[in-house]
N, C-alpha and C positions, 0 to 999 in steps of 0.2 A: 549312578544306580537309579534313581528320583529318574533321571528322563528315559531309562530303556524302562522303567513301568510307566511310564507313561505314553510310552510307543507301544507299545504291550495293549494297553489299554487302548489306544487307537483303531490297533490292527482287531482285536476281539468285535469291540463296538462297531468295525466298520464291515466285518463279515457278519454279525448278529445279523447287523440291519437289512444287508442283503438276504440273507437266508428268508425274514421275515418278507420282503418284498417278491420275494418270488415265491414264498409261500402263500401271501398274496392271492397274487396272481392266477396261481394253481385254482384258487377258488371264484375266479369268472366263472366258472361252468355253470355253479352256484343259481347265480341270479340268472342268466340263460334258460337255466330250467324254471325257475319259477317266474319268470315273465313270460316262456310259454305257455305256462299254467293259467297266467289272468287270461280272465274274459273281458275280449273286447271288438272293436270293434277298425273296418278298415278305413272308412267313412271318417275320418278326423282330421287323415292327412291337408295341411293345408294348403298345398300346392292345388291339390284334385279340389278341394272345396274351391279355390279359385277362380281354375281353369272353368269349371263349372259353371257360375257366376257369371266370367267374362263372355258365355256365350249370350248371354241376354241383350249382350251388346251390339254383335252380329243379329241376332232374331228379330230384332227393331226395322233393320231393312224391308225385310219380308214381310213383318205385319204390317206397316204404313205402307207397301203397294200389293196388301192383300185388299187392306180397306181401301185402298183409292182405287182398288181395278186397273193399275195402269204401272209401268214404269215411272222412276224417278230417278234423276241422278242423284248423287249421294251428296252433294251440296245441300239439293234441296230434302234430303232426309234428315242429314244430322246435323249440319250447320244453321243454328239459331244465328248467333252474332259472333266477331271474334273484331279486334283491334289492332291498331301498331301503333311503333312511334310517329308515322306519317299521316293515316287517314284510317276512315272504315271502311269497310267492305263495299261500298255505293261507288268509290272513288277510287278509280284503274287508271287514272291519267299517269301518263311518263312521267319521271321526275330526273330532269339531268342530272343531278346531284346525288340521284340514289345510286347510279350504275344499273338499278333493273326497276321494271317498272311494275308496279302493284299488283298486278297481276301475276308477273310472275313471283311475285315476294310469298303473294295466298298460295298457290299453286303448291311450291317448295315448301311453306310453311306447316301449312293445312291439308290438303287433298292427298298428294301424293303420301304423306305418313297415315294418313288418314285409311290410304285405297291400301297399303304395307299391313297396318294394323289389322285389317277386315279379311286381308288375303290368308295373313297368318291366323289368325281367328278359329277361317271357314279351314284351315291344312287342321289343326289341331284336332276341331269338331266332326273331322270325317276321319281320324287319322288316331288320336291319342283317346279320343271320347267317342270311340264308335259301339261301346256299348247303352250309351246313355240315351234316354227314351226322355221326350219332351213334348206338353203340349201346350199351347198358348190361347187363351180365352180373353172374349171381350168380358167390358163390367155384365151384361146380361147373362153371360154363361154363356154366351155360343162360342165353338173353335174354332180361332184361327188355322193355325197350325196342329199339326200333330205328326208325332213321330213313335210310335211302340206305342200309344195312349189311346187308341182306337176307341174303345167302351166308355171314355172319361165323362161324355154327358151321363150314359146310362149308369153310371158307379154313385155317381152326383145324385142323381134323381132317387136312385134306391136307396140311399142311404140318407137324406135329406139335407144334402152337401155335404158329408162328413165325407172324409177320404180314408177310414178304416177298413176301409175290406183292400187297400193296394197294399200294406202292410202283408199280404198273402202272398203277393207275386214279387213284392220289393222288399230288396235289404235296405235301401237309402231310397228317401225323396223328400223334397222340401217344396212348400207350398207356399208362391212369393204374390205378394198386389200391391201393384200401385195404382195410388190413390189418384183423386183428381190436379193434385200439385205434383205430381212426380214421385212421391217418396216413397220406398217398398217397406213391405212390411210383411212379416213369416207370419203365414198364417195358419200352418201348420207344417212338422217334420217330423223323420220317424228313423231310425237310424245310426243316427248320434246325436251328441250332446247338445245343448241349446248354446251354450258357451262357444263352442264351434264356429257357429254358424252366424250366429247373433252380427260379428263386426262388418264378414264377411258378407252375407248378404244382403245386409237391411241398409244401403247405400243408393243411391240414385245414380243414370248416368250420368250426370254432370261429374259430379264428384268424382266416378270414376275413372272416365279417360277427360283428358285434356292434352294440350302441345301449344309448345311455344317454341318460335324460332326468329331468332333474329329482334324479338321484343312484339313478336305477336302472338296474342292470346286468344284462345278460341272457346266457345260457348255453347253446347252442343245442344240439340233437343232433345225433353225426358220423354221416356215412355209414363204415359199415364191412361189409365180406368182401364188396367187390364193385369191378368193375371196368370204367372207360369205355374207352370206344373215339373219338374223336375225328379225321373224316376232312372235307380240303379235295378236292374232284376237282378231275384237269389241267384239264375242261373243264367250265367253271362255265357253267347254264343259268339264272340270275336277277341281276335288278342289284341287286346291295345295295354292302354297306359292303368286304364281299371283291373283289367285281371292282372296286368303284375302287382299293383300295391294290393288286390287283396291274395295272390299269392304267395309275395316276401312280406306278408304283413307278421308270420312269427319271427322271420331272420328279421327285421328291420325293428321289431320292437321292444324294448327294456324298460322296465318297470324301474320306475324312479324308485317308489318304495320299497324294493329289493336294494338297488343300489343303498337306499338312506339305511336300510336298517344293519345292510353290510358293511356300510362305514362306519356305524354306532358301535358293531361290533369288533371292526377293526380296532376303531380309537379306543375301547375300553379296554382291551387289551393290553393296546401298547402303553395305554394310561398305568395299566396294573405291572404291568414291565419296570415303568418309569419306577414307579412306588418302591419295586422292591429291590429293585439295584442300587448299593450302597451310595450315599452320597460324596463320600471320597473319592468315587470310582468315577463317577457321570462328570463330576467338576471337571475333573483333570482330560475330559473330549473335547478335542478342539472349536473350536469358536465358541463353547457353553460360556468360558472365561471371561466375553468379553459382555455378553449376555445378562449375566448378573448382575454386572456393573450399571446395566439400565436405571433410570429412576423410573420408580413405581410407574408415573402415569403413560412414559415414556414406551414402557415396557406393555401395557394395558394395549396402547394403539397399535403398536408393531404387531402384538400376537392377536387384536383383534381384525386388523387389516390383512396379517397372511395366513386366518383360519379362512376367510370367507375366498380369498383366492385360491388357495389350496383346496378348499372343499370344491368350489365349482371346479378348478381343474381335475377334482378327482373324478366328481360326477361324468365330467364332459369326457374325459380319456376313458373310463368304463363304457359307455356309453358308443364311444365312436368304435373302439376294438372289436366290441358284441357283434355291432354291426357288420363291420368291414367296412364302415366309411371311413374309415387313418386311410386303406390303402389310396379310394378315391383322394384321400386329402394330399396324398405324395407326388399321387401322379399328378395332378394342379399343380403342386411346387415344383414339377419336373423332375419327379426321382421316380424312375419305372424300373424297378431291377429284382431279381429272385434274392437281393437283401432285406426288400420291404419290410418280411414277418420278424426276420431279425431285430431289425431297425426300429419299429412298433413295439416289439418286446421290451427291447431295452429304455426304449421312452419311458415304458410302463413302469421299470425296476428303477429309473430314475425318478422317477415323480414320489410313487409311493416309499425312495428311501430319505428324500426329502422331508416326506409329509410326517414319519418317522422321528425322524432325525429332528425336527419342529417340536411335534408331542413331548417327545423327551427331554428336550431344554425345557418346554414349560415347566415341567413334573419339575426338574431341576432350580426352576427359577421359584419355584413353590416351597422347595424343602428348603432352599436358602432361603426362604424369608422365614423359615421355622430355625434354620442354626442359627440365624442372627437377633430372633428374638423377637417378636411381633414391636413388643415397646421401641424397644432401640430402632429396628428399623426403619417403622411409619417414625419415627423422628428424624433419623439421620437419610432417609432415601427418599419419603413423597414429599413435592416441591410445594405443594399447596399447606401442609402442616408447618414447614419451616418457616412458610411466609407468617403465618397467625400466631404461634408457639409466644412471640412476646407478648400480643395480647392474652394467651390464657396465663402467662407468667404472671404480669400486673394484675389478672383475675386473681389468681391466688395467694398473691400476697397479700388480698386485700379480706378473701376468707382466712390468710392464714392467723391475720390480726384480729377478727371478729371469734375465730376458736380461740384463741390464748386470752381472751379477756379473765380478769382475776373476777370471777363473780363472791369472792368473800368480803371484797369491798364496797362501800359504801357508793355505790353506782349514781344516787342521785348527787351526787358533790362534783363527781367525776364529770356528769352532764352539764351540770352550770359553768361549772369553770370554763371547759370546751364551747357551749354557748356563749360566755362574754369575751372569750376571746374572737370566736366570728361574731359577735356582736359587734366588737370593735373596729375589726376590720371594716365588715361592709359602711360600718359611721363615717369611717375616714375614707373612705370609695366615695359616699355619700353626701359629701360634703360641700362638692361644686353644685348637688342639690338639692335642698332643703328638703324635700318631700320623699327623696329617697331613707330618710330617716324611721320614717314610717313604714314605707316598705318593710324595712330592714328587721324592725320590731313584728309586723306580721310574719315575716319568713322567721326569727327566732324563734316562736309562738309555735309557726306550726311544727318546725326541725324537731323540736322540744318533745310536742304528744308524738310523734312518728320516735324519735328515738326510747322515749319512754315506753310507750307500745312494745316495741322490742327489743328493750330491757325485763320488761314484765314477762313475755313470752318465755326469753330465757331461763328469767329465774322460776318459773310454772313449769318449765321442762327438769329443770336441775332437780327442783324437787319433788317431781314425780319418781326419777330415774332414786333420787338418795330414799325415796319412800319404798320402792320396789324391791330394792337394795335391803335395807335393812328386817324387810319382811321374810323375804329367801335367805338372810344370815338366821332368823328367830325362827326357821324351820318349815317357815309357810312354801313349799315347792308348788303349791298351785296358782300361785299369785302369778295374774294375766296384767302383760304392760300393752295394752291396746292404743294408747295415747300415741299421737305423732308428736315423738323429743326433738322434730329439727335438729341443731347441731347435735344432738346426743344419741339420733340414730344408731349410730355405729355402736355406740357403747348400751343399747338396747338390744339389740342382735347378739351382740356378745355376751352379756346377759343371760339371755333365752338360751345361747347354748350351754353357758355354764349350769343354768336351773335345770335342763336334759340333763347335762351330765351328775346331777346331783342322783335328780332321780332314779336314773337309771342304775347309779352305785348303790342306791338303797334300795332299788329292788332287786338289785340283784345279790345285796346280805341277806335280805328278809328271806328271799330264796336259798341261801347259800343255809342261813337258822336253820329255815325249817328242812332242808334235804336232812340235815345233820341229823336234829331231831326223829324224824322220817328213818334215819338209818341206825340209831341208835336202838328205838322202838322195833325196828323190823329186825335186826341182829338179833334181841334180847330175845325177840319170838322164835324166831327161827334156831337159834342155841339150845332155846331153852324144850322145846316141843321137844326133841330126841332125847334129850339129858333126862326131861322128865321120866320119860316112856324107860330110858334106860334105869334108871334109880327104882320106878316101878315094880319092873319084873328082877331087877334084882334080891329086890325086898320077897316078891314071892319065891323068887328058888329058896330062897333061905329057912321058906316053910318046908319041915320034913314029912309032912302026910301027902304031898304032890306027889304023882303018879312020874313015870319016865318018860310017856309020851308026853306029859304037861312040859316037866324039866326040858326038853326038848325043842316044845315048841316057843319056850320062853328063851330058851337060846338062841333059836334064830329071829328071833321077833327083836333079841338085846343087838345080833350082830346087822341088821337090818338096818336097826338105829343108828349104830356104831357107822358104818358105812355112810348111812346120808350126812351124819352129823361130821365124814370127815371128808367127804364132798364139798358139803358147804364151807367148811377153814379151807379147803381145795381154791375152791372159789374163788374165797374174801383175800388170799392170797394172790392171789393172779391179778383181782380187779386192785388191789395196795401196789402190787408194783407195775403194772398201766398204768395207774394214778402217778408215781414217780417216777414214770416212766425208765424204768430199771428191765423191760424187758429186755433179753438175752435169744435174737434171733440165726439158727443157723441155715443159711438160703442152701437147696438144692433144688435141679432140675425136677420142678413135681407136674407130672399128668395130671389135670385139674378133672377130665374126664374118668379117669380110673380111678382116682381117689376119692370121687364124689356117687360111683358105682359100689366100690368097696363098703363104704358108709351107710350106703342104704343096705348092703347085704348084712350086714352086722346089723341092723336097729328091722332087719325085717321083723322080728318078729312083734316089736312095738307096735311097729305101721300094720301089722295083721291085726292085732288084738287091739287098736284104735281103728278100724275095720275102713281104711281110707286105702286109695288104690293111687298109686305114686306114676304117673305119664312122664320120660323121660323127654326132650327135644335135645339132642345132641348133637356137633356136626360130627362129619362120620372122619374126618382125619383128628389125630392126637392133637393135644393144645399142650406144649410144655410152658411151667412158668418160674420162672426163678422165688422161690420161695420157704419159709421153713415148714416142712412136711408136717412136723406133731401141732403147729400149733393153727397153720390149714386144717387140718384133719378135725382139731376142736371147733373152730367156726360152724362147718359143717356140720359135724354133730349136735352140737347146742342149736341149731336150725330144724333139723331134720325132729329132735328130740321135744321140738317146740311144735314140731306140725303134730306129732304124734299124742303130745298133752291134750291140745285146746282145738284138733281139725272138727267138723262136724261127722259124724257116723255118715259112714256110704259116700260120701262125698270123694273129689279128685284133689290129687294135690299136683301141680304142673311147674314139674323143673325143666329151668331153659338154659343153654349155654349160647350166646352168641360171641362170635369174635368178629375184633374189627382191626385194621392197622395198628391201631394204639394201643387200645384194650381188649378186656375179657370181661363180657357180663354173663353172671351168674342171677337168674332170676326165681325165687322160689314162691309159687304163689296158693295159698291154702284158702279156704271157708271155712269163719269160727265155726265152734259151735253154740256159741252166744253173744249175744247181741255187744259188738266193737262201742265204748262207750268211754273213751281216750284217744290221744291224741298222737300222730306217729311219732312225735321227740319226745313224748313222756314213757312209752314203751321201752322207750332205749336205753330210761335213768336209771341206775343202780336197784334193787328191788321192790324194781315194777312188774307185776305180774300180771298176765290176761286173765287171771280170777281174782278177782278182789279181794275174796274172800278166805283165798289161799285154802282152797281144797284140794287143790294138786298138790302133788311132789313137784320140789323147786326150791331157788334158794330165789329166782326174781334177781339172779346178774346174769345169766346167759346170755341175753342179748348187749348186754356192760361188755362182756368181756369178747363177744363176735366185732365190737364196734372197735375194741383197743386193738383187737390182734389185727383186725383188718387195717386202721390207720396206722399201727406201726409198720405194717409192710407194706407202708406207701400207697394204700387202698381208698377205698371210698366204700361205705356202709350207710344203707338209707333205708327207712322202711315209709312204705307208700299203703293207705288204708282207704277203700272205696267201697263203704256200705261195709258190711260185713266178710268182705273180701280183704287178706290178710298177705299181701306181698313185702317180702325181705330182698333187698337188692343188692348184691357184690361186684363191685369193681374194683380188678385185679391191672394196673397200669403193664404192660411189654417194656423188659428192659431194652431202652435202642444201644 
């Protein structure tokens, strides 16, 4: 049974993951779009920055037989020096022992790759670069060359050498000098980035081309005191190798930080996956099993080793797909077939179920170190703790000897003894010499003040701690132990929370007195007000010269009484058995919206004659909530009958219903009519009334008993007070 769930558990885990990877995948499109979105620029590619470049290598020819007037072979243009293992360049003699004679050694060597290089060069520059516009200047500013730059001295001269006005005509051009030694130097570009350009073209020719053949090394000459000009226009008029990259420059380009933020969003995911998939379930996934068993640091390298390849594999396979460079990468391995997309997909579903499949052990290898107990298993699993573990062992038994000293004994007797016994000792160490004796009595001497030192400390902490102590037993709870007790930390801390807990027992009797009190006093008032009023007019019916209308109205004035005063035992009833929690609830399906409609139509005429205007918000479908109907119906009421006491005249009063998944809020929010000068959990004590002074009708528990009815049926009751704004807040929990 045990292994078909965990075949079970195989086969679920191993379609999740798939699902997840081709869900994926579905969102390429994703970063697609929003790397057509970035602005950028075509100008970066660093092939075309190259190709670029390497024409200055070729243009060298033509300025050195512009300035000499005259042809030159290409020996004497670019060839400085070059070497062999035989001779220099001065020296063509046959050598029988080569097979060819130095001549032809340079020829093959040098020239001939040399005449290859410049042929291919000049194909490229008429061919791949035939949009690209160039003009070549000596140190003085006159032109050599020029190609599309026609106006370049005039641009010069108007602008005071500054090359800002080509920025009109060009999307890319960089502005290169070399100095009197050869070396180039950008001296201005506009187009792209400096980082770009910077490796690529601030190089000499030397450094750039060279050849070696056969162990000959060759030396070229540098262009120097002169300076390129290198320009792309916005509006290219031939098809080469520039208008395709800057026409596939949106298909070609993917924004790395799409891709990183799409894989943060991946792995948090699959992170949050991890988390909430049981840990009995993820164990029993094939190879997790063996995964676990890693030791800590063991574990640390593996999974830091195959995020960083896994992340670049992921980067690079996003990346390559977007483009359509996988299929380029197939057809090089020699796989050309209408499989390709297939083929590429499936890469795709492999990689990221891998990458997957990784995350999720982590997650797993994390909650196992949570079942197993962080203590137990930095003890029993990382290899660096098990190596030191003896030394912290003999660490503590050597504190655990220094806590258990008896401090009721006589400590100085205890130190001498222990002294003359290594007194002894070192004597008879010291004995093969004399002067070690001496020694021995200076190191007693000092051991002596150092242990005594802290012995004193000790005993200065003990009785601090026995002084604190018996201050907090003789009633003192504000006694502050600020002092550092060293070993008796712990039992200061404990302390501090014991002396909390005192006091917070004793404030909360004193509070516990005075409510009592408080209720005792408010009962006697509130009994007594009616009784009186009732005893009153009874005394006057009793007079026989009162008229029938008097008799009358002292009867309803008695039954009046009679009524509040059996309101309030109403009351004091309800809030006694909340209090022993003895309510008696029968739940039915209740309309929270109709019943909270009803409520208001019954108490309208209160809400008239407290002259406030009541603004419903309700949603417009029914809201059923399992609940008992009469004793909902009171919450409300005792709410509604609260706005209608203490709202201010003319003022709104705004009930809210909102529903959510789990709950139902009911918000009701009023404007006193005087100024809020308590506290919202003092409102809600037994009776507390919003008149202090108790000129309303009230018994001062309506809100005691909206609190008990609402907590008993599993609610929540809160009152929130902001300036003189007066909000009561219901939450009724959805039975699932």
């Amino acid at each position: 049974m045990k292994k078909d769930n965990k075949f079970i558990i195989n086969v679920i885990a191993f379609i999740s993951i798939l699902i997840m990877s081709f869900g994926i995948i579905f969102f390429y499109s994703k970063i697609k779009i929003i790397s057509n979105n970035e602005k950028r620029t075509p100008y970066e590619d660093y092939n075309l920055l190259s190709d670029i470049d390497s024409c200055s290598f070729l243009l060298y020819k033509d300025i050195v037989e512009k300035q000499s007037e005259s042809e030159k072979s290409l020996e004497e243009i670019y060839i400085k020096s070059y070497s062999d293992n035989y001779a220099t360049h001065e020296n063509y003699e046959v050598d029988s022992n080569a097979g060819y004679d130095k001549r032809t050694i340079y020829e093959e060597a040098v020239l001939n790759p040399l005449q290859s290089q410049l042929y291919n060069l000049q194909t490229k520059l008429d061919y791949d670069l035939k949009n690209l516009e160039y003009v070549v200047m000596d140190k003085d500013g006159n032109v050599i060359i020029n190609k599309g730059l026609e106006n370049i001295g005039e641009v010069l001269s108007q602008n005071s050498g500054s090359y800002e006005s080509l920025k009109d005509l060009y999307g890319f051009y960089v502005v290169i000098n070399y100095d009197s030694n050869g070396y180039a130097q950008i001296k201005d570009y506009y187009g792209t980035d400096f980082s770009y350009i910077r490796n690529i073209f601030s190089n000499n020719i030397n450094s750039q081309y060279s050849h070696s053949y056969d162990g000959v090394k060759v030396t070229y000459n540098t262009m120097k005191d002169t300076t390129i000009v290198y320009g792309i226009p916005k509006e290219l008029k031939y098809d080469d190798k520039i208008s395709d990259i800057v026409e596939n420059m949106n298909d070609r380009y993917i924004s790395h930080n799409a891709i990183m933020i799409f894989g943060l969003i991946v792995g948090c995911i699959t992170l949050f996956l991890g988390l909430i998939i049981p840990y009995k379930f993820e164990r029993k996934i094939v190879g997790f099993k063996s995964m676990l068993k890693m030791p800590f640091e063991v574990a640390c390298i593996f999974y830091g080793i195959f995020s960083s390849i896994l992340i670049m594999s992921a980067i690079g396979m996003i990346t390559v797909t977007l483009t359509g460079e996988s299929n380029e990468i197939l057809r090089f391995l020699g796989i050309n077939g209408e499989f390709n997309d297939i083929l590429i997909y499936l890469s795709n579903v492999v990689l990221w179920s891998v990458i997957i499949y990784f995350i999720i052990s982590g997650v797993t290898y994390l909650k196992n170190i949570f079942q197993y107990g962080f203590k137990k298993y930095f003890k029993e699993k990382v290899i660096v703790i098990r190596g030191i573990r003896y030394i912290i062992r003999k660490a503590e038994d050597g504190l655990d000897y220094l806590n258990h000293i008896d401090l009721s004994d006589k400590s100085n007797k205890v130190i001498i003894k222990v002294l003359l016994i290594n007194f002894a000792i070192l004597s008879a160490i010291s004995i093969i010499w004399f002067f070690g004796i001496f020694a021995a009595i200076v190191y007693n001497i000092i051991l002596f003040v150092l242990i005594r030192k802290y012995y004193d400390k000790i005993r200065n902490d003990y009785s601090n701690l026995l002084n604190a102590t018996n201050k907090i037993a003789e009633g003192n709870l504000e006694t502050e132990i600020s002092e550092d007790l060293g070993l008796f930390n712990p039992f200061k801390d404990e302390l501090k929370k014991i002396q909390f807990g005192f006091k917070k027992a004793v404030d909360e009797e004193v509070k516990s007195q005075k409510m009592k009190t408080e209720l005792i006093s408010n009962v006697s008032h509130d009994l007594k007000t009616p009784l009186t009023s009732i005893i009153t007019y009874i005394d006057l019916l009793k007079n026989d010269n009162i008229t029938d209308e008097e008799r009358k109205s002292y009867i309803d004035t008695i039954d009046n009484k009679s009524q509040r005063l059996k309101f309030l035992i109403e009351d004091l009833f309800e809030v006694s058995k909340a209090t022993s929690g003895n309510i008696k609830l029968n739940p039915v399906n209740v309309d929270i919206i109709e019943l909270i409609r009803q409520i208001e139509i019954e108490l309208s005429d209160k809400l008239d004659n407290a002259k406030v205007v009541v603004k419903n918000n309700f949603p417009d479908n029914k809201i059923f909530l399992n609940l008992d109907s009469q004793k909902t119906f009171r919450i409300f009421e005792n709410l509604l009958n609260n706005v209608a006491k203490y709202s201010m005249e003319g003022s709104r009063v705004y009930v809210d219903i909102t529903e959510s998944e789990q709950d139902v809020t009911i918000n009701i929010k009023n404007m006193s009519a005087v100024e809020i000068d308590y506290k919202s959990d003092e409102i809600i004590e037994r009776f507390q009334r919003g008149d202090k002074s108790r000129n309303t009708e009230g018994s001062g528990l309506g809100l005691a008993i909206v609190k008990s009815f609402v907590e008993a049926q599993g609610g929540i009751f809160k009152v929130e007070i902001d300036g003189d704004l007066f909000k009561s807040v219901v939450i009724f929990m959805k039975k699932q």
